[in-house]
Every structure is written in structure tokens, then in C-alpha cells.
TIMI-2910 file (N, C-alpha, C, CB; in pm, 1 decimal, decimal comma, always signed):
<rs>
+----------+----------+----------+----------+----------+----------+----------+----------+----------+----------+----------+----------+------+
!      n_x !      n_y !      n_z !     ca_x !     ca_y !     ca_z !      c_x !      c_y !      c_z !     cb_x !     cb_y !     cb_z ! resn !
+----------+----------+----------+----------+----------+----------+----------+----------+----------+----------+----------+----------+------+
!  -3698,5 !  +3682,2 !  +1919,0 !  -3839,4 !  +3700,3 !  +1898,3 !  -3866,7 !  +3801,3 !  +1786,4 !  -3905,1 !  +3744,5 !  +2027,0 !  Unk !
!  -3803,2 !  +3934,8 !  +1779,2 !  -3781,9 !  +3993,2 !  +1648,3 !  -3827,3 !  +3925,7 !  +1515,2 !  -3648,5 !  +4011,7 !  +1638,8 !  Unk !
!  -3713,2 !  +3825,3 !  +1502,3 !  -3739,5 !  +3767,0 !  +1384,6 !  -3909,0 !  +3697,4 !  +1354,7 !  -3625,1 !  +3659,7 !  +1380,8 !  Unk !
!  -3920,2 !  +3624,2 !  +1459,5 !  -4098,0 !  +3568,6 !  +1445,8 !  -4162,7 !  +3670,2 !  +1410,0 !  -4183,6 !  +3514,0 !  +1583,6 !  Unk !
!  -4188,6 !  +3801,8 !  +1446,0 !  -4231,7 !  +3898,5 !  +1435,7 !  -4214,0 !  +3940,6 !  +1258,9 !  -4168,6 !  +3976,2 !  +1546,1 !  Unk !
!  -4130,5 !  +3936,4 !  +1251,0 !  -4059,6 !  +4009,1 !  +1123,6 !  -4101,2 !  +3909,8 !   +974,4 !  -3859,7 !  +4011,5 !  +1155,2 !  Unk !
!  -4081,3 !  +3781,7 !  +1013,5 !  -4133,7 !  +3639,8 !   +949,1 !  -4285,6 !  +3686,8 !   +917,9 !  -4124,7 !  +3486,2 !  +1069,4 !  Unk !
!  -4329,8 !  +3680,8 !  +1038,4 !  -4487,0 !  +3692,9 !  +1043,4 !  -4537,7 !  +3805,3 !   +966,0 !  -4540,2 !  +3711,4 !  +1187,5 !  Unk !
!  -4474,4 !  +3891,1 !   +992,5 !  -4518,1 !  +4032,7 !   +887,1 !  -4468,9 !  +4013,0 !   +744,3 !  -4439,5 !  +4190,3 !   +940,1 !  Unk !
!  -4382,0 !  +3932,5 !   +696,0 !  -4340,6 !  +3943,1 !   +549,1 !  -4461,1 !  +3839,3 !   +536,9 !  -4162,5 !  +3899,1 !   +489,7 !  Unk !
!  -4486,9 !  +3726,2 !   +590,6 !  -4567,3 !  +3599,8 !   +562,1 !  -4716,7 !  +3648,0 !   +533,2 !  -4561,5 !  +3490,8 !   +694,1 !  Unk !
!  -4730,4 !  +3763,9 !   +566,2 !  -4890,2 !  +3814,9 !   +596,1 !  -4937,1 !  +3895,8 !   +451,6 !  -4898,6 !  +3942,9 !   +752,6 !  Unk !
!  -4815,5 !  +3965,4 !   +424,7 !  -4837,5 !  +4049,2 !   +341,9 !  -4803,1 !  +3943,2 !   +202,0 !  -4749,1 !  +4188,7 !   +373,8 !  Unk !
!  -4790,9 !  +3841,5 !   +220,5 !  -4735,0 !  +3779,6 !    +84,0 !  -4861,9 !  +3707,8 !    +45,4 !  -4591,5 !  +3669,8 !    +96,5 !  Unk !
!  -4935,3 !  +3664,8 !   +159,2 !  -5045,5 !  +3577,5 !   +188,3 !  -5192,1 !  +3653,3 !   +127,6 !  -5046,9 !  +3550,7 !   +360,8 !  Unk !
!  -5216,5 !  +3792,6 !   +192,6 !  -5285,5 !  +3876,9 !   +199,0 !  -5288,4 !  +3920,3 !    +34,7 !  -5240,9 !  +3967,6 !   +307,5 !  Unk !
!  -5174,1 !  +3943,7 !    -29,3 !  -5185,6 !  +3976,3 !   -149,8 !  -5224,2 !  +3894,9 !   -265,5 !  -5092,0 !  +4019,4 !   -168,3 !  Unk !
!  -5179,0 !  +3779,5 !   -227,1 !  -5213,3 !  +3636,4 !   -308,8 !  -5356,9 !  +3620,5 !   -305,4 !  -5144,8 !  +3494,6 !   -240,4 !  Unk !
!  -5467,9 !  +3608,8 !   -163,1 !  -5570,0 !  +3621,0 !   -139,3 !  -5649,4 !  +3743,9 !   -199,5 !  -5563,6 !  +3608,4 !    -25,7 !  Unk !
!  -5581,8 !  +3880,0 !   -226,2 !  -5684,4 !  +3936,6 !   -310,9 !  -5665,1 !  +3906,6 !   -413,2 !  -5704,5 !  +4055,5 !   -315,3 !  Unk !
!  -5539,2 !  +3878,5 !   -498,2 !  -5513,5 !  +3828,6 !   -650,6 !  -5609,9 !  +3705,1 !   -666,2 !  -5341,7 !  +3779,0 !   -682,2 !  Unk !
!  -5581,7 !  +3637,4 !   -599,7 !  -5689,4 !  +3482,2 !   -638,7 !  -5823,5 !  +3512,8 !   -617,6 !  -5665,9 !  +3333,8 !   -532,0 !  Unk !
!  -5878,5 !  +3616,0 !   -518,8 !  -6017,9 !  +3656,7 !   -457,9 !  -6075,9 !  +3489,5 !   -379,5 !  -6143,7 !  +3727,2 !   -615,3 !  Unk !
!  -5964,1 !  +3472,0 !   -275,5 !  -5951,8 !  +3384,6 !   -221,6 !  -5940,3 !  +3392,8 !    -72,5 !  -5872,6 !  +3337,5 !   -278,0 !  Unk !
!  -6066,1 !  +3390,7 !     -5,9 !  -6059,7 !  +3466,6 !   +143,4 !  -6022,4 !  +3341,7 !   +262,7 !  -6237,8 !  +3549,1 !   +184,9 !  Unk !
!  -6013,8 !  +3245,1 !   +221,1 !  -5976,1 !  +3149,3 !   +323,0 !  -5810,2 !  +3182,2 !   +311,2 !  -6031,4 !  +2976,1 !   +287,4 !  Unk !
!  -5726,7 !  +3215,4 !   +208,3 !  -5591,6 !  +3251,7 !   +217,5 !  -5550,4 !  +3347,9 !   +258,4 !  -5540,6 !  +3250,2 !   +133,6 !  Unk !
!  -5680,9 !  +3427,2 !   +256,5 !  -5689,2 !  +3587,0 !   +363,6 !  -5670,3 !  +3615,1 !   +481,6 !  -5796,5 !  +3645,0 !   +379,7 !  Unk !
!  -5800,9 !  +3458,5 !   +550,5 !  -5798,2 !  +3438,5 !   +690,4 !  -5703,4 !  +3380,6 !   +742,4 !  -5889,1 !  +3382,0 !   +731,6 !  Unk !
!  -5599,3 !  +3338,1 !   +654,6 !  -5482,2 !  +3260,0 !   +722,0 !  -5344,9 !  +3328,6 !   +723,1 !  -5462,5 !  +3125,3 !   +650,2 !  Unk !
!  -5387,4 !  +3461,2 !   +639,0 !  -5268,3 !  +3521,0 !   +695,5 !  -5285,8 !  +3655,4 !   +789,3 !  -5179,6 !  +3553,2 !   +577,6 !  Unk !
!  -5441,6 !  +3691,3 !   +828,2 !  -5450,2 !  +3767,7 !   +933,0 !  -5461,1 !  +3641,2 !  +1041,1 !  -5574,7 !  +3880,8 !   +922,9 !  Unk !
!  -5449,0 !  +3522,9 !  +1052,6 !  -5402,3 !  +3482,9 !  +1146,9 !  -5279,0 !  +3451,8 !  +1175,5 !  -5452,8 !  +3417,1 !  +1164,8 !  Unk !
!  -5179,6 !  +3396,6 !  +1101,7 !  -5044,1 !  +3437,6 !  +1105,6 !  -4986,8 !  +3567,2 !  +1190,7 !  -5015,4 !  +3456,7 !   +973,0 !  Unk !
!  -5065,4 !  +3712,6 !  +1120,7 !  -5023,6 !  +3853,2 !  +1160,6 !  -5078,1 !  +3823,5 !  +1332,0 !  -5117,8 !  +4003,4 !  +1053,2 !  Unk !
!  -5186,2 !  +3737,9 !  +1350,7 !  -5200,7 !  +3776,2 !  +1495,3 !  -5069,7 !  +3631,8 !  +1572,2 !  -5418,7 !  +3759,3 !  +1553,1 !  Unk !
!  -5075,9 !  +3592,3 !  +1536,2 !  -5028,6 !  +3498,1 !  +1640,2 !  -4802,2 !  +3491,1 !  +1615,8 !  -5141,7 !  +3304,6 !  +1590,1 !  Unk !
!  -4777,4 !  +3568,0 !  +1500,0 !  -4662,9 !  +3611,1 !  +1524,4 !  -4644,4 !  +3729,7 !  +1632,5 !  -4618,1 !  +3640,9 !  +1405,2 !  Unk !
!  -4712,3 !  +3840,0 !  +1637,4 !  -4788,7 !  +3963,4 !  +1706,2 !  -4792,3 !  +3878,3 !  +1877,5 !  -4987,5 !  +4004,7 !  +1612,2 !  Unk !
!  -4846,4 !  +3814,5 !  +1847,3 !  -4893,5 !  +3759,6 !  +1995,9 !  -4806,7 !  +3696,0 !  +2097,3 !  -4989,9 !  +3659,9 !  +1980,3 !  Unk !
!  -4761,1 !  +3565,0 !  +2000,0 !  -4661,2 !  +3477,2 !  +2053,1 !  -4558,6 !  +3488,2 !  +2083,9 !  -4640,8 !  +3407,6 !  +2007,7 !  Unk !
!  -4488,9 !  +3625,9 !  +2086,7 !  -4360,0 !  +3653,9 !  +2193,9 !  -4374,1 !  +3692,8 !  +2298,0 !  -4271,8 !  +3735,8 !  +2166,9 !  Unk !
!  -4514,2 !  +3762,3 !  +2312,0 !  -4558,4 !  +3802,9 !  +2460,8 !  -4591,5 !  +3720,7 !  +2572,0 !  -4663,2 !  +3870,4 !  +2456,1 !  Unk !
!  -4660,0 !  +3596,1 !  +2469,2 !  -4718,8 !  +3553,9 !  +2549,6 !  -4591,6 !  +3443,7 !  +2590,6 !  -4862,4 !  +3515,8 !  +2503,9 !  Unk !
!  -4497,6 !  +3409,0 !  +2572,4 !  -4409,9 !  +3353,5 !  +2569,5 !  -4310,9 !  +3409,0 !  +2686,0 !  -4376,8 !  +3353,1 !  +2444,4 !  Unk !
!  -4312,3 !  +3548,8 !  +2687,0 !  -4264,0 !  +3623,5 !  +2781,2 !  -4274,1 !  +3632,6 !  +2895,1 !  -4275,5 !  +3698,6 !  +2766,0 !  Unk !
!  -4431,0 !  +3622,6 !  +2925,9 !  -4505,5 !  +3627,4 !  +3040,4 !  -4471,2 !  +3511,5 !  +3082,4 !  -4644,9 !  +3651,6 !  +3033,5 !  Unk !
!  -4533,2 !  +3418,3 !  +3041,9 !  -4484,6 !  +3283,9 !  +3049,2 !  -4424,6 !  +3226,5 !  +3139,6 !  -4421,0 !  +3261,7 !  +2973,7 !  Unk !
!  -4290,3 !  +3256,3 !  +3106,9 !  -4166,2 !  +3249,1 !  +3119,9 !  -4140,8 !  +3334,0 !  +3267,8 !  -4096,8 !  +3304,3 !  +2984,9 !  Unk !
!  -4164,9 !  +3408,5 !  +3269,0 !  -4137,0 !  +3504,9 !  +3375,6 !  -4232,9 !  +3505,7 !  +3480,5 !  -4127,7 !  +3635,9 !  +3325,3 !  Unk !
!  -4373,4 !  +3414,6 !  +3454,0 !  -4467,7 !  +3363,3 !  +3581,1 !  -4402,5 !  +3267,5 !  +3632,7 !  -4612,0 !  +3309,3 !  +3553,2 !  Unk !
!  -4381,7 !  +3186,9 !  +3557,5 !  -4310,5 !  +3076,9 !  +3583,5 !  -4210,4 !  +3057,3 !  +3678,7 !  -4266,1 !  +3049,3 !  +3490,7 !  Unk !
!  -4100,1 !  +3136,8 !  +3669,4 !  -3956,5 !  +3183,7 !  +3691,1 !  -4013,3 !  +3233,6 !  +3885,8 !  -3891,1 !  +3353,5 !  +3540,8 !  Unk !
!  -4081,5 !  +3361,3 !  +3830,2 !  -4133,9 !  +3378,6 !  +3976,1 !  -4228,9 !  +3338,9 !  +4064,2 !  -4154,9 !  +3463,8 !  +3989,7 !  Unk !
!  -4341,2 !  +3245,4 !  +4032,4 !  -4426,8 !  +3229,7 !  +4108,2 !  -4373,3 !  +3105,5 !  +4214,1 !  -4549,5 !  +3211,4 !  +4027,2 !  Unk !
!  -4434,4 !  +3108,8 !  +4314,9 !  -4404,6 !  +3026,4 !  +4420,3 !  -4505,8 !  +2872,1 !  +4428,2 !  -4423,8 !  +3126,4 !  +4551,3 !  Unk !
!  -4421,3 !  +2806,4 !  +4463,4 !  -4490,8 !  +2674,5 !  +4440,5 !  -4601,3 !  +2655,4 !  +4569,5 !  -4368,9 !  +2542,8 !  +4435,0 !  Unk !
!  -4678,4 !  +2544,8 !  +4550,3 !  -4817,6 !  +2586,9 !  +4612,5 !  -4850,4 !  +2437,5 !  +4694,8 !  -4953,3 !  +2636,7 !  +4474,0 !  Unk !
!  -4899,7 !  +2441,7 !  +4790,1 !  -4897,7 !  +2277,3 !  +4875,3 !  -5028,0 !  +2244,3 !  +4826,1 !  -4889,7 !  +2265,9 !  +5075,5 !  Unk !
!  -5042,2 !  +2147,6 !  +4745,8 !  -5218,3 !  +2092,7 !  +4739,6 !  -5244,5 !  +1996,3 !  +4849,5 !  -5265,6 !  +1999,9 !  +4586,1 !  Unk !
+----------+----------+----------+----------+----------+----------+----------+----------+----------+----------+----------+----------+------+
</rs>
């Protein structure tokens, strides 16, 4: 997960800089979304995983 993380942060800042060079804010918004959802997506992946693992199955 590191690496997603690490991806996501080089990807943001490459994105982010291009977007002020061009003065191009839709390439802006796509790499503060990148920064959130590399940021995000190991956690939530984590949890996940580990509700999963423990929760008990349920009689409908």
C-alpha cells in the first residue's frame, strides 16, 4: 500500500504543476483527486478487509 501512496503523491505533484503551467484547473482537480483517493484507498481497503474477516454472518 506504500507504494499507491507514494505513486499518488509523485502523480499529484506532476499533475498539479502542469495545471498551474497550462493555467488549467480541470488538470488541477484531477490531481487533488488522485492525492485524495491514493490517501484514502489503503484505509479504506484495510477496514474492509478486516470487517469482513471479523464480522459474523447474519440469518435473514
Amino acid at each position: 500500500m506504500f507504494i499507491l501512496e507514494v505513486l499518488g503523491l509523485l502523480l499529484f505533484v506532476l499533475l498539479i504543476s502542469l495545471g498551474y503551467k497550462k493555467n488549467n484547473r480541470n488538470l488541477m482537480l484531477l490531481a487533488s483527486i488522485c492525492l485524495i483517493v491514493s490517501f484514502g484507498v489503503p484505509d479504506f481497503i484495510t477496514g474492509f478487509s478486516e470487517g469482513y474477516a471479523n464480522g459474523s454472518p447474519t440469518d435473514y
